[in-house]
N, C-alpha and C positions, 0 to 999 in steps of 0.2 A: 855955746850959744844960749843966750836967755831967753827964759819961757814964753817971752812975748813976740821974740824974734823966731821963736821955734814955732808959735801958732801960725805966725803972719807967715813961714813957711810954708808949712803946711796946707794951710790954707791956699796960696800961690799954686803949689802943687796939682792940688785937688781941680782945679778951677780949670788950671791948662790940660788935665791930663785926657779930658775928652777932644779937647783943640787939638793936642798933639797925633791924637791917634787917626784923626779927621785929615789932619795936613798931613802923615804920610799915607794915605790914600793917594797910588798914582794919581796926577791930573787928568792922565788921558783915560782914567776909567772915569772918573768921576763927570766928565766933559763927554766920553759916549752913553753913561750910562743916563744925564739929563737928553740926549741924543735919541736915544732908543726905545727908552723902556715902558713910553706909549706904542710902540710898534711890539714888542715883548708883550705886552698885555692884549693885545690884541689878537697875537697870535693866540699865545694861552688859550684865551674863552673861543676861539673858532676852534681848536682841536680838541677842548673839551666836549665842545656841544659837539663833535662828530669822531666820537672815541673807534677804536677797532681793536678788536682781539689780535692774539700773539700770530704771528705771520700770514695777518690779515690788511697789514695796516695801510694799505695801499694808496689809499689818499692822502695819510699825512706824506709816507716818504713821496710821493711825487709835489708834497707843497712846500720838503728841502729840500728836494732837486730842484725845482725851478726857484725857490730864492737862492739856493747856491751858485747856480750858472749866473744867475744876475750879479753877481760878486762877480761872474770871472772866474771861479774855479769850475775846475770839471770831474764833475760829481760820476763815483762808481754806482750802481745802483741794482734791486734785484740780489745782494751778499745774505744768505742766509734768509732766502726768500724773499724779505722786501727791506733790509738793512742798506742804508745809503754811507758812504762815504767819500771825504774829498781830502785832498792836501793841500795846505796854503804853506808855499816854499817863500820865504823872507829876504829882506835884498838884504841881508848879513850874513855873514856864516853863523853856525851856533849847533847849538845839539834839535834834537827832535822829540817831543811829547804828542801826545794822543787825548783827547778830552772827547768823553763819551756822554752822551744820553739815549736813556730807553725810550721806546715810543708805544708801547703796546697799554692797551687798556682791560680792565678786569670784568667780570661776568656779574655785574651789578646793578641792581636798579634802584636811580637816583633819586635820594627824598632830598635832597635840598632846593632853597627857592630862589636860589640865584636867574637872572633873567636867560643866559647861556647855558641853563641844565641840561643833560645829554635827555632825550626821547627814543635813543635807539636800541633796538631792539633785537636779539638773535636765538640761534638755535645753540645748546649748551648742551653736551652729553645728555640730550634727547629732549631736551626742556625750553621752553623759551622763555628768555630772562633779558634782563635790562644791560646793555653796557656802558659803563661808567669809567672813565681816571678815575678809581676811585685812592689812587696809590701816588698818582700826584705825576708821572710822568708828561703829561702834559706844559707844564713848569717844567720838565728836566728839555724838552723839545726846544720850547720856546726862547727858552734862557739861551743855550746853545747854539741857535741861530742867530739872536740877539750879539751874542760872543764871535760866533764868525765874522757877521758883517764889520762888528768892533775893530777885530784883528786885519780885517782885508784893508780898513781903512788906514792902516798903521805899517800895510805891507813895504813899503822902502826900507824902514828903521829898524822892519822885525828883527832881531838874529834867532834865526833857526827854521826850524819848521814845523807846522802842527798840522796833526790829521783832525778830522770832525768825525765820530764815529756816532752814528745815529744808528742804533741797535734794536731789532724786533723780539717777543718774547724775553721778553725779561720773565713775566711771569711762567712761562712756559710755556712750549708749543704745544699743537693740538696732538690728541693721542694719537700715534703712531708717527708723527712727523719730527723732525731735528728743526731746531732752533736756538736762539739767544747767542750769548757771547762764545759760546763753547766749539759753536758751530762757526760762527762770523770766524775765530781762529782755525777752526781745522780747514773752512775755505781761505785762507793764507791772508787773514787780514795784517797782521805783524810781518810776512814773509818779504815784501819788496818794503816793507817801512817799518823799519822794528826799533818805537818809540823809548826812549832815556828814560822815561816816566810816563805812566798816566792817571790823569785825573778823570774824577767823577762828584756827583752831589746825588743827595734827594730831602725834598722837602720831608717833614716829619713830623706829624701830629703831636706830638709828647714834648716839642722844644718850642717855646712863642720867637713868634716874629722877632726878628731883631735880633736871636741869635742863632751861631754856629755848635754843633756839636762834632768833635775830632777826637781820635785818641791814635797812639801809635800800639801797634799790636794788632792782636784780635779785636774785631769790632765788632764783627753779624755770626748768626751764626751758620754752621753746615746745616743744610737741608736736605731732608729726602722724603717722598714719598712712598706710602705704601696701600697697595688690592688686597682683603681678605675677604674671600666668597667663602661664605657657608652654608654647606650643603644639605638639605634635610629631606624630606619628601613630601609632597603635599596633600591635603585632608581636608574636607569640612570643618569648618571653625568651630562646627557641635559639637566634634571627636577628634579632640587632638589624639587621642592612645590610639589612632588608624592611620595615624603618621608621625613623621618627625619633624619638631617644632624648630624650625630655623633664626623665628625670630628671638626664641627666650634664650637660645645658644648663643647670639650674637650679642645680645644684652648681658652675657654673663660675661663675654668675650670684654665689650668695653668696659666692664667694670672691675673684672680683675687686672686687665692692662694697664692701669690706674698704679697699681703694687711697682710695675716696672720702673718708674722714676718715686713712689713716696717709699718705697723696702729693697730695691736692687741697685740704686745707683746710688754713689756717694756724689750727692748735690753741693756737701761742704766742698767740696774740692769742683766743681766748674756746672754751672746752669746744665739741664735736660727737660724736654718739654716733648710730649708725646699727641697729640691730639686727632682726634676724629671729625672729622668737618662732614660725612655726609654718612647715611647710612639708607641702599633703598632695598626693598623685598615686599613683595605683595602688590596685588591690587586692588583688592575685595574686601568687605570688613569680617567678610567670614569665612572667607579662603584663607587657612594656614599653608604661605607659598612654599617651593623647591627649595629656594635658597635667599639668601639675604647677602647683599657688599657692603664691603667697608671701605672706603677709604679715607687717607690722610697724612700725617706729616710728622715727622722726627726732626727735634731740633736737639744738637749739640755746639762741643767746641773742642771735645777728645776725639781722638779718633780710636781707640780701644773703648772707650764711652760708646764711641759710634755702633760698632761693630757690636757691642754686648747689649745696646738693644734692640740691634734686628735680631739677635739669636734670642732673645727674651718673648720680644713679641710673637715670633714665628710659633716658639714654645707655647705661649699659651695661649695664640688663637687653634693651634691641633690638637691640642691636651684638652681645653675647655670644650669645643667641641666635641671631642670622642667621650669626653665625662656627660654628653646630652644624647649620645647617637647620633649623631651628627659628623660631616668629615669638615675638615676646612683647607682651602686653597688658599696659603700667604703665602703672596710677593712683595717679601720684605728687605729691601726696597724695592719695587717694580720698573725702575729706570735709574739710569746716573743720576745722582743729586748735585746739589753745589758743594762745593767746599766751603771750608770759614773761610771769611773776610776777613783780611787781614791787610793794616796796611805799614809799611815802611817803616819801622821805627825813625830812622836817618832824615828820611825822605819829609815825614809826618815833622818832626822838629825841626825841620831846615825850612818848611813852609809855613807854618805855625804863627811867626810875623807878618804872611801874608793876609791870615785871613783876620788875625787882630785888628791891623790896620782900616779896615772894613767894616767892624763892627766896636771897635775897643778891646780892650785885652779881657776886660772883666765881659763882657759877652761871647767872648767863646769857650766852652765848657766841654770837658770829659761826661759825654754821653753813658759812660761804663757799658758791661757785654749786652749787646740787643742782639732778643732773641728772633728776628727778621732776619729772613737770610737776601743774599745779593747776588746773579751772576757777574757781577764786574771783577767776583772772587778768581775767575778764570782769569784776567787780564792779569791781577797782581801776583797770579803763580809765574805769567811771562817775563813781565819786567816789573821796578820798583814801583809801588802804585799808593795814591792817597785817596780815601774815600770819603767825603765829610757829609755831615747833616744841615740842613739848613730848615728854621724852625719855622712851622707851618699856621700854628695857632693865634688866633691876636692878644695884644698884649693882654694885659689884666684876665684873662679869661685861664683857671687852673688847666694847662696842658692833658695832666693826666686824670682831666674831666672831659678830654673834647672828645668827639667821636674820632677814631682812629683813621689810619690806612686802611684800609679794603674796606670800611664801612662805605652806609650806603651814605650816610649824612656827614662824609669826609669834607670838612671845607678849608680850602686855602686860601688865606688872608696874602693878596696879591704886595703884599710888602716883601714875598722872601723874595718873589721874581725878581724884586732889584736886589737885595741882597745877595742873590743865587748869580744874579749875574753880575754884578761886582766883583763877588770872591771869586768867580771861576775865572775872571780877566785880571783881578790884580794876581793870581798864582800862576799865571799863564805867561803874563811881563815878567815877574818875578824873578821864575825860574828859569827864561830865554835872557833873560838879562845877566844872570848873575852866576847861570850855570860854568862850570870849566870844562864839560864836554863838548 
């Protein structure tokens, strides 16, 4: 070919290759998602402005049960305290998938200015604090319902059949209580419908609108929580030597806990992240109190990783202490944690063309390991499962300049809603179309 014929090539290429990837965008997503996704945004900013904590959510699940019935399905409800689900059986045969969204909202008070910001308000491990989506759930709700109605619309043609799993506590439930995914399967959500696959999404601060982040493998990581009280005795702030100082023990605690992932772990070989989110003791400025808590969060992706740094930390929250007089109480970890997310290798590259098609090939990117962890990880221990990101930020605006997930000034640029509901309905046709089970 000559070099001119090779440009005019080229060039031809370049020109169609955003057309191409536009036209294989099923029709019928592209025809419900101009359809819908003024009703999708709507919903969004109504369950934003009225967020609820993990197995509290009680308003939104009854505002998908009552869109769900209006479909025509008939919604289970109350699964793992207020976790709704329904089945939509398809007039084809075909295999069965599950497509989940969380609904629970974070213990945050919202500084953005959007006209629909949350005002609401609660009680938080004794504190009163603001509740916010501040994690984006809201968008996984919306989209999801958007996607049923899509699908009920389409029920003659469907082959197969899919569950809607609208799931409480994602973040967790309240102390002492069982929640999230873990719980929706031990109350037999897989047991009369034990889905071929299933899918999930979450919006994501760190990817701009417009695209997908997927990988096959590990994607999030295992989490766990951990309580360390330490114990001292309390004094006049005049005369610490007439007591024991709890709080300089716990400050010595955070800070040599620090050693645990920068001199104990080998980081060249797979991420570890240890962090302290709260620490309370005292009430007085001159009262040295009884005792000081810690708590917080272990993030991996080994699981001898795992395990070597609850026995690290344990270690030197009782060693640090008894080096103060001091004793210390760690529960490390104080409850089950998640596991890594992980999603399908097979499964991830057999959908992969779906979610292209949606955004272009060059917009969907290997997010690499996020240290975020997910309960949807219990669902991909059951069956084959695909978990993808959908980018939260507006374009032009650097990602990992925005305010994050869990921030208070988390904002979502209402473009992924359609892109979130696009991909989750073209890999839903997809995979009911094309599946051999």
């Amino acid at each position: 070919m000559s070099r001119p014929a090779l440009l005019l090539s080229l060039a031809i290429a370049c020109c169609l290759a955003p057309l191409h990837a536009q036209e294989a965008q099923r029709t019928e997503v592209a025809d419900a998602a101009q359809r819908l996704q003024g009703r999708v945004v709507e919903w969004r900013r109504d369950i934003h402005q009225h967020p609820e904590l993990g197995n509290r959510e009680t308003r939104t699940a009854a505002l998908i049960a009552e869109h769900l019935r209006a479909l025509g399905l008939e919604p289970k409800t109350g699964i793992a305290t207020t976790g709704v689900t329904a089945v939509l059986r398809g007039g084809k045969p075909g295999p069965r998938i599950a497509l989940r969204a969380d609904m629970d909202a974070l213990p945050v008070t919202e500084r953005t200015d959007v006209p629909f910001a949350s005002k609401a308000t609660t009680t938080f491990r004794g504190e009163t604090t603001g509740v916010m989506h501040a994690c984006g759930h809201d968008a996984h709700v919306a989209i999801l319902m958007g996607v049923a109605e899509a699908l009920v619309a389409m029920k003659d043609e469907l082959a197969g059949e899919v569950m809607f799993v609208f799931q409480p506590a994602e973040e967790g439930p309240p102390d002492g209580e069982k929640g999230g995914a873990e719980e929706m399967l031990a109350q037999g959500l897989f047991r009369d419908f034990k889905p071929d696959a299933v899918f999930g999404l979450h919006v994501f601060s760190t990817i701009n609108a417009g695209q997908i982040g997927v990988r096959g493998g590990p994607l999030m990581a295992a989490s766990d929580r951990f309580n360390i009280v330490v114990q001292g005795r309390q004094t006049h702030g005049s005369r610490p030597w007439g007591g024991i100082d709890p709080i300089v023990a716990a400050a010595d605690v955070v800070g040599t806990a620090q050693t645990i992932v920068s001199r104990r772990q080998n980081i060249s070989k797979l991420p570890v992240v240890v962090t302290f989110g709260a620490i309370k003791g005292g009430i007085r400025y001159n009262i040295i109190p009884d005792s000081v808590e810690l708590v917080g969060t272990i993030r991996t992706f080994d699981e001898d990783m795992r395990k070597q740094v609850f026995a690290d930390l344990k270690n030197v929250a009782e060693s640090v202490a008894h080096a103060h007089g001091a004793t210390a109480i760690a529960q490390v970890p104080d409850q089950d944690g998640n596991p890594v997310t992980a999603n399908d290798p097979a499964l991830t590259a057999r959908m992969l063309p779906s979610l292209q098609k949606v955004v272009g090939e060059g917009n969907v990117i290997d997010p690499g390991l996020t240290m975020g962890a997910e309960d949807f990880s219990f669902y991909a221990r059951e069956v084959p499962a695909m978990f993808f990101f959908v980018g939260a930020t507006p374009r032009g605006t650097d990602p990992l300049k925005a305010p994050s997930n869990h921030s208070p000034e988390f904002y979502l640029d209402e473009e992924a809603l359609d892109v979130g509901f696009r991909a989750m309905l073209q890999v839903a046709l997809d995979y009911l179309s094309t599946s051999e089970g």
